[in-house]
Phi, psi and omega in degrees: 000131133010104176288338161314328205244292220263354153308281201299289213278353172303314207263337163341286195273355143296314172300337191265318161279005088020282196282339171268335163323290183314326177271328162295341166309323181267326182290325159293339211245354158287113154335329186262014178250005210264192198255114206274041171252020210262329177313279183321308171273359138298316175288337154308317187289322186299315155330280191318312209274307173313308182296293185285357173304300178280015147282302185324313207282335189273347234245279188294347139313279178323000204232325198262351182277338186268325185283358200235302177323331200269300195285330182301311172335302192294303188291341161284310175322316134330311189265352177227000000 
């Protein structure tokens, strides 16, 4: 072959992986290309966070009824 020819064809197959990087790129970075088993462990996850969101909320009830017990204590103590 030709040293001419294989000169002309170096900016050819550059461009040409060049341009297939970039569609991969795009094509990794579309959403509808993503794996469809990721729905269920999002919804498993949204589970999990909704459950301790309503522990946490019980948590801190239970924390402001020991704290309104604490300061009632203090203040009959005081007062008698």
């Amino acid at each position: 072959m030709d040293p001419g020819a294989i000169g002309a064809l170096i900016p050819v197959v550059a461009i040409l992986a060049f341009a297939a990087i970039k569609i991969a790129r795009i094509v990794a970075a579309n959403p509808r290309t993503a794996s469809t088993d990721a729905s269920p462990r999002l919804e498993a996850l949204e589970d999990k966070v909704l459950h301790l969101e309503r522990e946490l909320a019980e948590t801190q009830e239970r924390l402001d009824f020991a704290e309104r017990l604490l300061a009632k204590s203090r203040d009959e103590h005081r007062i008698g």
